[in-house]
C-alpha positions as CSV (number, residue, x, y, z in Angstrom):
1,X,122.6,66.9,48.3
2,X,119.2,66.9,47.1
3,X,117.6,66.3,50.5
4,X,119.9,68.9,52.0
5,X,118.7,71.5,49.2
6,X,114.9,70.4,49.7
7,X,115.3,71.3,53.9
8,X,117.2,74.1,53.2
9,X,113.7,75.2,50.4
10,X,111.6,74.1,53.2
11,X,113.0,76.0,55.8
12,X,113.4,79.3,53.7
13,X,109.9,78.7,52.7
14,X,108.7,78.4,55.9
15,X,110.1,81.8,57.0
16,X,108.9,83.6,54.4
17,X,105.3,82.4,55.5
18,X,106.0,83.5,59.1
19,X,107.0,86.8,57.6
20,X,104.0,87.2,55.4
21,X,102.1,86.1,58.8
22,X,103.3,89.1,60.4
23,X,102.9,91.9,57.4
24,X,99.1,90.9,57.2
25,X,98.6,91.7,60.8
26,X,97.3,94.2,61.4
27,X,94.4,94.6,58.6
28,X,92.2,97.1,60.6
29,X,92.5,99.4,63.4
30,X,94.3,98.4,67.1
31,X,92.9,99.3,70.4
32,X,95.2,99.6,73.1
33,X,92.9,98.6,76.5
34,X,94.7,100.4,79.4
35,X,94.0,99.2,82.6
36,X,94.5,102.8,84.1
37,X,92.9,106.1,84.1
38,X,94.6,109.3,82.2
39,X,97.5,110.7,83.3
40,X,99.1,107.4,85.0
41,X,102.1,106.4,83.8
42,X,100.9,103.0,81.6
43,X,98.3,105.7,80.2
44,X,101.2,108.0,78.9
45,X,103.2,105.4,77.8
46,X,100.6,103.7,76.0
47,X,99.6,107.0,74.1
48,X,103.6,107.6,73.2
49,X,104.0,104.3,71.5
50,X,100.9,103.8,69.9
51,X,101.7,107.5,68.1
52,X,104.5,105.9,66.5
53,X,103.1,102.6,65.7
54,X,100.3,103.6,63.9
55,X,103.1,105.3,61.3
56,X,104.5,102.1,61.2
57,X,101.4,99.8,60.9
58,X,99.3,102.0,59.1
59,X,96.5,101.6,60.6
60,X,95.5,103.8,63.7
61,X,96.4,102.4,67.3
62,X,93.2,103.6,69.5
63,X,94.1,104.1,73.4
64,X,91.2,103.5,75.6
65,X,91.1,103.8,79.2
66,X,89.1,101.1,81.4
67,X,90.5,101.4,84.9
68,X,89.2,99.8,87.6
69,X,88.7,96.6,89.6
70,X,92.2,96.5,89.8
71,X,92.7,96.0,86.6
72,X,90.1,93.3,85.8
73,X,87.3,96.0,83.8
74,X,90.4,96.0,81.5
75,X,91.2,92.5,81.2
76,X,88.2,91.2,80.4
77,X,87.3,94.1,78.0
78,X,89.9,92.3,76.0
79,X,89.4,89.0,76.9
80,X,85.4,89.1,76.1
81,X,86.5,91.0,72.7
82,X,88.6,87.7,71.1
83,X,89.7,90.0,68.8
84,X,93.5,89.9,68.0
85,X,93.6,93.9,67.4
86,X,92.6,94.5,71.2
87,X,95.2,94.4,73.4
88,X,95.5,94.8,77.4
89,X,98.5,97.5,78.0
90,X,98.9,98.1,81.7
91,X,101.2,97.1,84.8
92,X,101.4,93.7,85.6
93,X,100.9,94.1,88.9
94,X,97.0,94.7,88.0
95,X,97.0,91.1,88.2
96,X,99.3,89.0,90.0
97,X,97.9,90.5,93.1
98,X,94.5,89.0,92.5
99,X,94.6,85.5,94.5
100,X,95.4,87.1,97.0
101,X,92.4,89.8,97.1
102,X,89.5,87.7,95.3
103,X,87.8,85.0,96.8
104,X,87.3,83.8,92.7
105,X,88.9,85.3,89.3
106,X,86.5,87.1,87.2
107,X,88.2,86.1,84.1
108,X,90.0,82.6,82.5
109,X,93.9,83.5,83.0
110,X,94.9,81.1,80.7
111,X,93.2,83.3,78.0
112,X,95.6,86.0,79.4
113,X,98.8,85.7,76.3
114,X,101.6,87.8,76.6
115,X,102.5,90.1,74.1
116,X,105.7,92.0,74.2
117,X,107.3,93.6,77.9
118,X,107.4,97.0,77.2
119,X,108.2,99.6,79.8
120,X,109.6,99.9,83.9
121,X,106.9,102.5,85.4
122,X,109.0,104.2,88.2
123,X,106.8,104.0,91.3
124,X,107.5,106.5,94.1
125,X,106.5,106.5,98.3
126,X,105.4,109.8,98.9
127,X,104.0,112.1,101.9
128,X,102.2,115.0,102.3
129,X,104.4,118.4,102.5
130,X,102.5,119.3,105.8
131,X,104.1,115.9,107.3
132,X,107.2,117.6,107.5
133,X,109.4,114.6,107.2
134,X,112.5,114.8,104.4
135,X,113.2,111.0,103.9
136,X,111.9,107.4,104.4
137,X,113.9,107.0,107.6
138,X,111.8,109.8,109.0
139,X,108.7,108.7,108.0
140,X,108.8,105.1,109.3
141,X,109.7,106.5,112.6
142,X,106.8,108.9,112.9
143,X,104.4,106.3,112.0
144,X,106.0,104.0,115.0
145,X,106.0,106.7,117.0
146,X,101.9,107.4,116.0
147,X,101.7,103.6,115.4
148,X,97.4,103.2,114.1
149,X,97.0,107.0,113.0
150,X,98.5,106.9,110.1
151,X,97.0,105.9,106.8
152,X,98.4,104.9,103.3
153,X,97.2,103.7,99.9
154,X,98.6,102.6,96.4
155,X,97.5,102.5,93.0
156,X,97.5,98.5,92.3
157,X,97.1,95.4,94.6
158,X,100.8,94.4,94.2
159,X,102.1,98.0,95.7
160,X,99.2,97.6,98.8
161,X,101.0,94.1,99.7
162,X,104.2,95.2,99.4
163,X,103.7,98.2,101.8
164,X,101.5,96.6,103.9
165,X,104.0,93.4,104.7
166,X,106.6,96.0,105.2
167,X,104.8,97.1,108.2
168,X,103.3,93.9,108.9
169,X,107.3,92.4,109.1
170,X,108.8,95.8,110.6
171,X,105.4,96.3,113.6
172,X,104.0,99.5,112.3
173,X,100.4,100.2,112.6
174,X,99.4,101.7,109.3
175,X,95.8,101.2,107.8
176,X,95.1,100.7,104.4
177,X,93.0,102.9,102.2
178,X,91.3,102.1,98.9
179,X,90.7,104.4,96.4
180,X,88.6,104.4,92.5
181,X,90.8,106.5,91.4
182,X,93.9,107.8,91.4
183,X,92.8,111.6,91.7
184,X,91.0,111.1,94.9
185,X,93.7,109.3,96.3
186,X,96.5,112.4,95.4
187,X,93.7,114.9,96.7
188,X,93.4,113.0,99.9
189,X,97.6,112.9,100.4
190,X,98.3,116.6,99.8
191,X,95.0,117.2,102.5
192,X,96.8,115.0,104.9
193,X,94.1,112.2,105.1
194,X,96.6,109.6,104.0
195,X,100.4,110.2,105.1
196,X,101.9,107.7,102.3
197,X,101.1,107.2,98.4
198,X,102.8,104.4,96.7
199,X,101.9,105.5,93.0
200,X,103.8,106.5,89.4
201,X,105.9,109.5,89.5
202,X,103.9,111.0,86.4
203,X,100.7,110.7,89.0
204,X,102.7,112.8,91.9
205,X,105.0,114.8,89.9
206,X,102.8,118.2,89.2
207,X,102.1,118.3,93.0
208,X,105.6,117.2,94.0
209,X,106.6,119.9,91.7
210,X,104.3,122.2,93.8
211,X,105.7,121.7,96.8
212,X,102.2,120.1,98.3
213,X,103.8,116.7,97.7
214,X,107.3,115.2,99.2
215,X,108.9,112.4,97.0
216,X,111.1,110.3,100.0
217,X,112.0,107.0,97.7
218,X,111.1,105.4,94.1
219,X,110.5,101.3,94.7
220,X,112.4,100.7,91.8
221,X,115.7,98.8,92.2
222,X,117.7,101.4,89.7
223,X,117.8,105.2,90.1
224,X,116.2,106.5,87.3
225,X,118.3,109.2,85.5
226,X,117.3,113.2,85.7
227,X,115.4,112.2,88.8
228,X,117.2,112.9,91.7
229,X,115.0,110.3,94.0
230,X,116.6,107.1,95.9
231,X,115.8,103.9,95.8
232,X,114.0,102.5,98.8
233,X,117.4,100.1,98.8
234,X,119.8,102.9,99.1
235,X,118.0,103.7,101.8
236,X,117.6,100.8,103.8
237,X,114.2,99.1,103.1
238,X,115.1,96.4,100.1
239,X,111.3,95.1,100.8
240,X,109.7,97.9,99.6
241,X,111.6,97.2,96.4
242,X,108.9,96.7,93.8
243,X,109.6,97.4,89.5
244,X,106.4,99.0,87.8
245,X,106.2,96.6,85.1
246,X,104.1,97.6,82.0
247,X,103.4,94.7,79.0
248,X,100.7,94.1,76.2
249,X,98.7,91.0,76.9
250,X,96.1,89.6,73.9
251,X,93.5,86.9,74.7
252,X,94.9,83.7,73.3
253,X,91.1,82.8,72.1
254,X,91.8,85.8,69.2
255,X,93.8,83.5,67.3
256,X,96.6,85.8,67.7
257,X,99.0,84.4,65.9
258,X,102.8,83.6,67.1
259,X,104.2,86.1,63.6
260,X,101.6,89.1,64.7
261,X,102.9,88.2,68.3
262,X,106.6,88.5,67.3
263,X,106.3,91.4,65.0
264,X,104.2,93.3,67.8
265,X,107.4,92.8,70.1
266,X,109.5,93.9,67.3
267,X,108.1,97.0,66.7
268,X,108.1,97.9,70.3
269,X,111.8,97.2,70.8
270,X,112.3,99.3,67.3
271,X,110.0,102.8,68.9
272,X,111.7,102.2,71.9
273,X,114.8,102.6,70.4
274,X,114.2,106.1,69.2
275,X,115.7,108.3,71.5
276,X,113.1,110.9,71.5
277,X,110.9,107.8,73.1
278,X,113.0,107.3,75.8
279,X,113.3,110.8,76.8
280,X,109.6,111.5,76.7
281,X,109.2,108.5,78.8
282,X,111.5,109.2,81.2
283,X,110.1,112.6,81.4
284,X,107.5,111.0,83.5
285,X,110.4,108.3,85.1
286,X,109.4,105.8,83.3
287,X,112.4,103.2,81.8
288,X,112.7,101.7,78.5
289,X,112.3,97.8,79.1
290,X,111.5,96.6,75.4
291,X,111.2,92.3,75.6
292,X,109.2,89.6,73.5
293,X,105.9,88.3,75.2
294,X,108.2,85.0,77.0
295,X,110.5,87.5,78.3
296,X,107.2,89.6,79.7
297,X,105.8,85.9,81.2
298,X,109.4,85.7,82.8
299,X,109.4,88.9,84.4
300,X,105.7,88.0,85.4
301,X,106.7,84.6,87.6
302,X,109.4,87.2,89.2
303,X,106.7,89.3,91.0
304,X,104.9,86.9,91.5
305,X,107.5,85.3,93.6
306,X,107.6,88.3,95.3
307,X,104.3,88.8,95.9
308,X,103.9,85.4,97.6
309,X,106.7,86.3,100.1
310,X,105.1,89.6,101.0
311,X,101.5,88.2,101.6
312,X,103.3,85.2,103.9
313,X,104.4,88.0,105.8
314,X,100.2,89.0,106.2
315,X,99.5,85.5,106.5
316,X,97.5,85.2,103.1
317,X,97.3,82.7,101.3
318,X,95.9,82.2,97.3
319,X,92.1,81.5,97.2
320,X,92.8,80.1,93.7
């Protein structure tokens, strides 16, 4: 009975530690790196939730914008900080993409720790109003028909492989553009230089609003409600199917520990819960997806498996 009672002490002693781990984090200020520019949809997100936490971790959560590179000015921002109150918040897709479009990563990926899942940004397919098409089905026969004159581009390397093995797999001629930045790009698709934008909904939506812009699908694979878009499955094109995954990643050489990790992922779950959250978020379609930091590294290997079937279809391989 005595051993008994002294595991039982020892256990209860050793959770109350982990506990105390987690109250003392954080003892200063966080930054929230985001990987995009203002405006997209991680960048809204990441300013909704880290108005709440700061009441709940009083200290303030900073959001700082450092698009570009496809996401790697952001990640190693935070990795070259090794500070466990800066954080990466951004789509995953920033990076899974990236043996497949660098011939060598800029950064050490096992220095990439993830956090806490925290958010499904809805990405939509759309086409300039001047196209004149009305749905997907239209659109994919117009660019057969004028197979090599039509252009597209996408906000993250994930999005431009999934498009582009689409028409690899389906024979379509249609030529990638790049883009800096995400205004450009929607300047470009209302002027009719490109004729498809695979971006967020909260980067399209004032010009959808408009009129200038035409929504024909979101990737997603789950209508989003009070947006009265289809899924490219509905409509026939399941490998366009593509979930805008947002998570916080630290750099494991922080010191992060597993209690500030776990009470990080908490707290997100517990703002996301707040109904007020949700409808904000979805006021720029994005979904609630509140998960611990394994749960983010699971939904990680999943696009990652998708990824590699779409870049067989373009015959690319990993360089690393």
């Amino acid at each position: 009975m005595i051993r008994i009672a002294r595991l039982i002490a020892g256990a209860l002693l050793a959770v109350l530690a982990l506990a105390a781990a987690a109250q003392s984090w954080p003892q200063r200020p966080v930054k929230f790196i985001v990987s995009l520019g203002p405006g997209a949809g991680a960048d809204i997100g990441a300013r909704l939730f880290a108005d709440r936490l700061t009441q709940r971790w009083g200290h303030a959560v900073v959001v700082e914008n450092r698009p570009g590179g496809d996401g790697v000015v952001a990640i190693n921002a935070v990795l070259a900080a090794k500070d466990d109150h800066v954080l990466l918040w951004g789509p995953t897709s920033n990076f899974v993409g990236h043996p497949y479009t660098l011939d060598k990563l800029p950064y050490d990926k096992n220095d990439m720790l993830p956090v806490a899942r925290v958010t499904n940004t809805v990405v939509t397919l759309a086409v300039p109003a001047s196209l004149g098409v009305n749905s997907l089905k239209e659109f994919m026969a117009l660019a057969r028909a004028q197979s090599g004159k039509f252009n597209f581009a996408s906000v993250t390397t994930v999005t431009d492989l999934v498009i582009a093995g689409y028409f690899k797999s389906a024979g379509i001629d249609v030529q990638k553009v790049s883009y800096k930045d995400t205004v450009t790009a929607l300047n470009d698709l209302m002027e009719g230089r490109i004729q498809l934008y695979g971006a967020a909904y909260a980067i399209v939506r004032s010009q959808a609003q408009s009129g200038r812009v035409k929504v024909l699908a979101i990737t997603n694979r789950s209508r989003v409600p009070g947006l009265d878009v289809p899924t490219v499955a509905e409509l026939g094109y399941p490998q366009l199917n593509f979930d805008g995954l947002v998570g916080l990643i630290a750099s494991r050489s922080s010191g992060i520990s597993d209690a500030a990790r776990q009470r990080i992922a908490a707290d997100i779950k517990a703002v996301a819960a707040d109904p007020v959250i949700a409808d904000r978020l979805a006021a720029t379609a994005q979904v609630n997806a509140p998960g611990t930091g394994a749960e983010l590294a699971a939904s990680t290997e999943e696009q990652t498996a998708q990824l590699a079937a779409s870049a067989k279809l373009l015959g690319l391989k990993p360089n690393f």
